[in-house]
N, C-alpha and C positions, 0 to 999 in steps of 0.2 A: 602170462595167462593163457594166450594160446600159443602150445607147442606145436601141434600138426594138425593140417587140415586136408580132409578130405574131399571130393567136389564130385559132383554127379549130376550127368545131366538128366536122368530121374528116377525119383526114389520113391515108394510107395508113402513115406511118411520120416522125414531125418528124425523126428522125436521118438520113432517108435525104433530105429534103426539104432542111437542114440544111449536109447534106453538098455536093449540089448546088450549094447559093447560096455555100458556101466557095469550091470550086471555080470560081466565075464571078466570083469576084471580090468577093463581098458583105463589109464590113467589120465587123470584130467587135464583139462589142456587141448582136448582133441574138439574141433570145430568141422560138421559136415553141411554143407553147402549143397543143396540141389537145385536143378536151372527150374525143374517142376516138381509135383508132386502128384500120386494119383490117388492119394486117400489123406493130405493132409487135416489136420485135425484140433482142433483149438477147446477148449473147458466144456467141459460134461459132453466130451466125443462130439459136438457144433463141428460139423465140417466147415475147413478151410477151402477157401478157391485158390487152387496156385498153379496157376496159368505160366506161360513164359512169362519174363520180364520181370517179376518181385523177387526181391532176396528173401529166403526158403532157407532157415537154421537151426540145430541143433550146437549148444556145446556143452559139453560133459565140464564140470567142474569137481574139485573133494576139496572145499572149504573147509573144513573141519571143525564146527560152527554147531553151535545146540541149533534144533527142530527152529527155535521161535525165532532166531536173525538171519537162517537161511530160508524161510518161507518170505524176509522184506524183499527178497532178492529182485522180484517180478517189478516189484517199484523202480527200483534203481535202474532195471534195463530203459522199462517204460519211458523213466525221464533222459536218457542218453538218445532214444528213440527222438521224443520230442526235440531235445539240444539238439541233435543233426541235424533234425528237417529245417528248424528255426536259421540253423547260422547256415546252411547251405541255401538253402531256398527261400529265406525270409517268408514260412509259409506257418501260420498260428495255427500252433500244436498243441493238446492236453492231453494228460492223463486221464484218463475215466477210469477209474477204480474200479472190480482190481486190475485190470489184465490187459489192456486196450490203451491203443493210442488215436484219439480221433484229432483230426485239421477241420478250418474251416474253409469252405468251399464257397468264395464269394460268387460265384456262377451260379450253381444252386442255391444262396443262401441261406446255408445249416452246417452245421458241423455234422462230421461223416467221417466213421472210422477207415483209417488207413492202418494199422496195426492190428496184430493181435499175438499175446505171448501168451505162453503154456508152459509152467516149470513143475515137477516132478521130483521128488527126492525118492530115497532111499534111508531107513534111519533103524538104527539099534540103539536102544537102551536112550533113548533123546537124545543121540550124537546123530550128526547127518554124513552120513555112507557118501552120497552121492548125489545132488544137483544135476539135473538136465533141465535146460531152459531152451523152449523151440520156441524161434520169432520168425513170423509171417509179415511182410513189409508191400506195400502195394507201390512200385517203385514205377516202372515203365508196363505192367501188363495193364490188359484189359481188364475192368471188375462189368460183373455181372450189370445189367442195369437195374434187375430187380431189387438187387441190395442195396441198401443205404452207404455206400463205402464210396472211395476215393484215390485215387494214385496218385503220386506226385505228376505226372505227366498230363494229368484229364485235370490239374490243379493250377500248374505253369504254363500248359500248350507245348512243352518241351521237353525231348526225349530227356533221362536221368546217364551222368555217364556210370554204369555201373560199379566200375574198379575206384574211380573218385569217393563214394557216397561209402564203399566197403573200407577205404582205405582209411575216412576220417569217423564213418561211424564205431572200428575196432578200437582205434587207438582212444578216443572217447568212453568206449566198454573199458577198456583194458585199465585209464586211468582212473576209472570209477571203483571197478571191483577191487580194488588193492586200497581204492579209499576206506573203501566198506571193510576189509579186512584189517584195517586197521582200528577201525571206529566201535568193532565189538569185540567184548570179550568173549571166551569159548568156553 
């Protein structure tokens, strides 16, 4: 699933960066990683805050999948989102439909999104070109205090090891998306 990844310690936007290299023809597989961002950006252009410390991702897929099963796609990350924080941090995680992963913050007591993903296609004649899904992760940075959001770290009291949390949240992607490829027809 992921062939090459890129890494930047910062990018104006990996979905907008992303999107670009789809459009030129970049072949799927390609995963870009920035430490920040300075315009990241989430559903109906809702700026992102991506400070140091959260994983900051773009990756280019070509599922080759009609419009209607590559639009589930945003669920499926969502839920792997959830799986991680759950089995790494025993920290209750949901879905908020469509596009959001919120936890619950027994400190504050409410639930308060730590996620947010963005996916984009590309599509001719109802076949899908190209997939770009950007996920925004509140891992170890600061969040705004104005926002309603959350980190795992402002969640536990405990820094996140970064390579840990990327290492078991890919291979959780990676096992998911090849389920989904298999579970539709095209």
């Amino acid at each position: 699933m992921i062939t090459r990844v890129m890494t930047l310690n910062v990018a104006d936007s990996t979905q907008t960066l992303a999107k670009t290299m789809a459009d030129e023809g970049e072949a799927g597989g390609l995963l870009i990683i920035a430490q920040r961002q300075t315009s990241g950006r989430g559903q109906f252009e809702r700026k992102w805050d991506s400070g140091a410390g959260g994983l900051y991702f773009s990756l280019i897929l070509r599922p080759e999948k009609s419009v209607v099963h590559s639009s589930a796609f945003t669920i499926k990350m969502a839920e792997v989102v959830v799986e991680t924080l759950e089995k790494l941090f025993n920290i209750n995680a949901k879905v908020k439909f469509p596009n959001d992963v919120l936890v619950y913050n027994p400190r504050a007591e409410k639930w308060q999104k730590i996620c947010g993903i963005l996916t984009e296609t590309s599509t001719t004649a109802g076949r899908t070109e190209w997939v770009v899904v950007g996920v925004g992760i509140n891992l170890n940075n600061d969040v705004d205090k104005k926002m309603d959001a959350a980190s795992v770290k402002k969640i536990t009291g405990k820094p996140v090891d970064m390579e840990m949390f990327k290492q078991e949240f890919f291979a959780a992607l990676s096992r998911r998306y090849y389920q989904w490829l298999k579970s539709v027809q095209i």
